[in-house]
VOGU-3710 file (C-alpha; in Angstrom, 3 decimals, decimal comma):
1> xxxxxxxxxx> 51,997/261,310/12,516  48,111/261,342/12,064  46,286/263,034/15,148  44,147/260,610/16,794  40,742/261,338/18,195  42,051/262,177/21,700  44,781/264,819/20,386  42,677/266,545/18,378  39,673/266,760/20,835  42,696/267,651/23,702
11> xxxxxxxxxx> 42,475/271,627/23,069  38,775/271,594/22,932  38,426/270,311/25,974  41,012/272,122/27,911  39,645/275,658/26,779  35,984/274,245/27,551  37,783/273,322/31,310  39,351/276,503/31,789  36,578/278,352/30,507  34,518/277,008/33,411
21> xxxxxxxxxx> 37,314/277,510/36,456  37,146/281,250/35,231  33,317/281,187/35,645  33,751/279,217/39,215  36,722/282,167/40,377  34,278/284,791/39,255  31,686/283,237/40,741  32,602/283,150/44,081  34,706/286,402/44,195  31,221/288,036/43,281
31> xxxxxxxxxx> 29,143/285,710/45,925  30,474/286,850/49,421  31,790/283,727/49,769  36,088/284,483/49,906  34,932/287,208/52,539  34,402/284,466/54,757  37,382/283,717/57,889  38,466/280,550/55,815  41,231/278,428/57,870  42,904/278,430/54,701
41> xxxxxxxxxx> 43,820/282,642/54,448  45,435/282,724/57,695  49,252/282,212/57,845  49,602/278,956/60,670  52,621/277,792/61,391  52,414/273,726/60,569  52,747/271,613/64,054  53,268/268,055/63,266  51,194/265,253/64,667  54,014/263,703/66,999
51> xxxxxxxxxx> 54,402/267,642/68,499  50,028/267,373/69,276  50,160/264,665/70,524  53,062/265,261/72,765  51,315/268,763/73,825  48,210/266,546/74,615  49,927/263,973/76,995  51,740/266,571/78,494  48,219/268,490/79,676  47,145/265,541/81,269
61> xxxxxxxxxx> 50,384/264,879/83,176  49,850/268,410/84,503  46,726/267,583/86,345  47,512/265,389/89,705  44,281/265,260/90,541  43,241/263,048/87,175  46,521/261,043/87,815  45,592/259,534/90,653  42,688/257,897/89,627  44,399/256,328/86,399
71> xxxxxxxxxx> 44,355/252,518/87,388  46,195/251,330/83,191  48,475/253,352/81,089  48,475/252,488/77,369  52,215/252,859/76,085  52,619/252,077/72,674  52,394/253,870/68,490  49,730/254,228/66,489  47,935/251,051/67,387  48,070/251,907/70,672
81> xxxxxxxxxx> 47,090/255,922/70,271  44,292/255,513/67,830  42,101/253,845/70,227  41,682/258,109/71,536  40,703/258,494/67,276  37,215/257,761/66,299  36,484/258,570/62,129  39,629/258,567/60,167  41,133/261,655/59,003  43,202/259,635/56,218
91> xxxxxxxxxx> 40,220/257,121/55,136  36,808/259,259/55,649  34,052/256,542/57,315  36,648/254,685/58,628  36,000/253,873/62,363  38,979/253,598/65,328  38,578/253,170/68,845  37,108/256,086/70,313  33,993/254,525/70,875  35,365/251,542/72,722
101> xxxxxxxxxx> 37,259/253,274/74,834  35,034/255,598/75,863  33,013/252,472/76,854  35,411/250,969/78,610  38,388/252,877/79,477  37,411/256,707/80,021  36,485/256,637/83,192  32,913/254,623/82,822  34,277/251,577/84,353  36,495/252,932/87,523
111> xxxxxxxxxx> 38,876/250,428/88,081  39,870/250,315/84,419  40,261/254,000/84,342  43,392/254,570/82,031  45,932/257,059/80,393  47,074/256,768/76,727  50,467/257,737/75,863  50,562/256,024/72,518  52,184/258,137/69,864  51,676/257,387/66,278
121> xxxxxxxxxx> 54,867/256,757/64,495  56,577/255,765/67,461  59,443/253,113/67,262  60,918/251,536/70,746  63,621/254,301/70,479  61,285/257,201/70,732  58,717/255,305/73,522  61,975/255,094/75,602  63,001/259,178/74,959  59,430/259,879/76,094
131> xxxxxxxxxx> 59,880/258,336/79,847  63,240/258,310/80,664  63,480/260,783/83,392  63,247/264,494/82,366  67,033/264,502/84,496  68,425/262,506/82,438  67,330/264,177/79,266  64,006/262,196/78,321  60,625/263,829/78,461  59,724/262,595/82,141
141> xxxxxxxxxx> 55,991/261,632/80,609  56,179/259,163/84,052  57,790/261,618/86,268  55,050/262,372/87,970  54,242/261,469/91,673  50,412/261,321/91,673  50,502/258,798/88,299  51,155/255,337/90,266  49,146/252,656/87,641  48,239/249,413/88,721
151> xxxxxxxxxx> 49,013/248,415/85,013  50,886/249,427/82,086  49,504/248,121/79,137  52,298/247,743/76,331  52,326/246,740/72,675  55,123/248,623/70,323  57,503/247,364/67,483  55,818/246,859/64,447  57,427/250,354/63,585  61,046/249,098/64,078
161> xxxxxxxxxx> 60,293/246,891/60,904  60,432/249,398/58,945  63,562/251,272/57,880  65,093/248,516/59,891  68,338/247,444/61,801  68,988/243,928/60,806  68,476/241,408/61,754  65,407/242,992/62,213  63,521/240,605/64,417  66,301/240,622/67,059
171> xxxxxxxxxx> 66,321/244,691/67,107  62,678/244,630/67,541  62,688/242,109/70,318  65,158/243,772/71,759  63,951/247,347/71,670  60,917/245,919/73,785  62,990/244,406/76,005  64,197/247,643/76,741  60,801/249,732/77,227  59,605/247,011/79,305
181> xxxxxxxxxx> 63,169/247,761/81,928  62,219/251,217/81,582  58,691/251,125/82,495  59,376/248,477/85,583  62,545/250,756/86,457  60,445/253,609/86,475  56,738/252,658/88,252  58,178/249,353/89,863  54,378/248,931/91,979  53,102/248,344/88,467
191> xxxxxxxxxx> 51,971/245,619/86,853  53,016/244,783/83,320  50,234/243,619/80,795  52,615/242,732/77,657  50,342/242,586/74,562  52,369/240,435/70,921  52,394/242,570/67,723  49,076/242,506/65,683  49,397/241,083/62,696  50,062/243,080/59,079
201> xxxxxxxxxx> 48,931/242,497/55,948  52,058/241,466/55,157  52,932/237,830/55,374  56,368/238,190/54,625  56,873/240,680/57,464  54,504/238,436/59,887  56,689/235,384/59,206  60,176/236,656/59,319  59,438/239,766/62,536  55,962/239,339/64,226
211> xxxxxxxxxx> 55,517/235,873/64,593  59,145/235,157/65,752  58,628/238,431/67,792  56,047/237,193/69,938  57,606/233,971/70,491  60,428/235,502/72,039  58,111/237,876/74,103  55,427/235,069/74,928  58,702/233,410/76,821  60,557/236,854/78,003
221> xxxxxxxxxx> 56,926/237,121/80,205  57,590/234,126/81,685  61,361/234,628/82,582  62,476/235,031/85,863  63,471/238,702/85,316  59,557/239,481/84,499  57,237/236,703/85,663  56,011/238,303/89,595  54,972/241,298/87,364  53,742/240,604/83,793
231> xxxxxxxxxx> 51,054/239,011/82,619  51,569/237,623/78,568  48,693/238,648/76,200  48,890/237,048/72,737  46,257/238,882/70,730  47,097/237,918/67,080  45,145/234,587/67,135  41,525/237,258/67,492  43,323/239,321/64,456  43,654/236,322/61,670
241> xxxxxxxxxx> 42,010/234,294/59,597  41,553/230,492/59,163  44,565/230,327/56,843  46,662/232,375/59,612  46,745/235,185/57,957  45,571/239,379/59,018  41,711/239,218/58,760  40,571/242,540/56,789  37,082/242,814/58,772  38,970/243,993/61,726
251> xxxxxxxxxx> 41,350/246,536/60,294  41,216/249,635/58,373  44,305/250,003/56,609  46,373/246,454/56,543  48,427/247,874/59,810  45,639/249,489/62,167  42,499/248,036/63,644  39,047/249,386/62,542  36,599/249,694/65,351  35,405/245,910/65,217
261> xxxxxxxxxx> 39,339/244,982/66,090  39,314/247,466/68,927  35,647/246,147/70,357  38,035/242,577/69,684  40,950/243,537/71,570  38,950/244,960/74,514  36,920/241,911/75,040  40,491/240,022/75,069  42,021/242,414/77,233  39,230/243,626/79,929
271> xxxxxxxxxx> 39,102/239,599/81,061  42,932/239,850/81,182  43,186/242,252/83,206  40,523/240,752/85,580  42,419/237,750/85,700  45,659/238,932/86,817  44,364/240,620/89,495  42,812/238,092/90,247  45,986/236,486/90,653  47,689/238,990/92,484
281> x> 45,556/238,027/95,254
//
């Protein structure tokens, strides 16, 4: 076989490559730089994100004080947690929602003042091991006395879609179902502000989970079980297009919203809110 251009130029090139890393190793071993306290010389034991995040929940649930003045709690996954992350560690320049909710839910605004205990990753199994009682063997992340929201804010299952039971629209509907027992069953003076599934950029999944999802939820709200208590949200009209399908401008990744889909969802949900206290009156 006759070499071509590329596999005859191929050693050349290598030696020329290696030839330089040597000069870059020597470079720096001889510049003071590797005598600096680099992150990456010290042995760290790796914590995962879930484990951080857990650890960061937990901190605020230690201070009663801060508790009481929490008027929403944000249960949910990712969607839910990354409105606490502002530039994206995954996509560099990438905004989130730490910006809106500063605006509007850290404290600024009183009566909105809220807790997030949205986990990333989180499917309806997990949310459900974080607040069943510590007692009975969950993490207790709603034990606490002084914690007494007017309104838990809830949107999870677009996690149970993947790796899924089937059928997999029924095992997501039901898995909310259960978190939303839990959460009445634990803070019963609480409101419930039930948010549907966002869309994905997926209009396979949309069609065959979300959509049918949110049907069932959009009536569950309205049931006699939940009606005195919840008020229905149905956000994924402000997250599509004109053909019905996710609209890119307001998320980062095809599954999470960018900071224009935050600033979208708070302007849906702030008059929300008002109006169901409005109608608790």
């Amino acid at each position: 076989m006759t070499p071509t251009l590329i596999s005859r130029a191929l050693p050349q090139v290598l030696s020329h490559a290696f030839t330089a890393a040597l000069f870059v190793v020597a470079s720096l071993a001889t510049s003071g730089v590797a005598a600096k306290d680099f992150a990456s010389t010290r042995p760290t034991a790796r914590v995962e994100y879930w484990q951080q995040r857990q650890a960061a929940i937990a901190a605020q649930l230690a201070d009663p004080a801060s508790l009481r003045a929490v008027k929403l709690v944000f249960v949910g996954d990712s969607i839910t947690d990354f409105w606490l992350l502002g530039d994206d560690p995954w996509i560099p320049g990438r905004m989130h929602g730490r910006s809106v909710w500063d605006e509007s839910f850290g404290g600024a605004v009183p009566h909105n003042r809220a807790l997030n205990i949205g986990i990333s990753g989180d499917r309806t199994e997990h949310l459900l091991h974080r607040i069943l009682p510590k007692a009975q063997g969950g993490l207790g992340q709603l034990d606490a006395e002084a914690l007494g929201p007017e309104f838990f804010v809830l949107m999870v299952g677009i996690n149970n879609s993947y790796a899924p039971e089937a059928p997999v629209a029924d095992s997501v509907y039901e898995g909310v179902l259960a978190v939303m027992r839990a959460l009445h069953a634990r803070k019963p003076g609480a409101r419930l502000l039930l948010q549907s599934i966002l869309p994905t950029s997926e209009p396979a999944r949309d069609a065959a989970v979300v959509r049918p999802v949110n049907q069932g939820l959009a009536a569950l709200a309205k049931s006699p079980e939940f009606a005195a208590f919840t008020t229905w949200l149905d956000l994924f009209p402000s997250f599509v297009d004109a053909q019905g399908r996710q609209d890119p401008k307001l998320f980062v990744d095809g599954l999470h919203p960018s900071e224009a889909g935050y600033r979208v969802w708070r302007d849906r949900l702030v008059p929300a809110l008002a109006a169901a206290r409005g109608a608790k009156r």
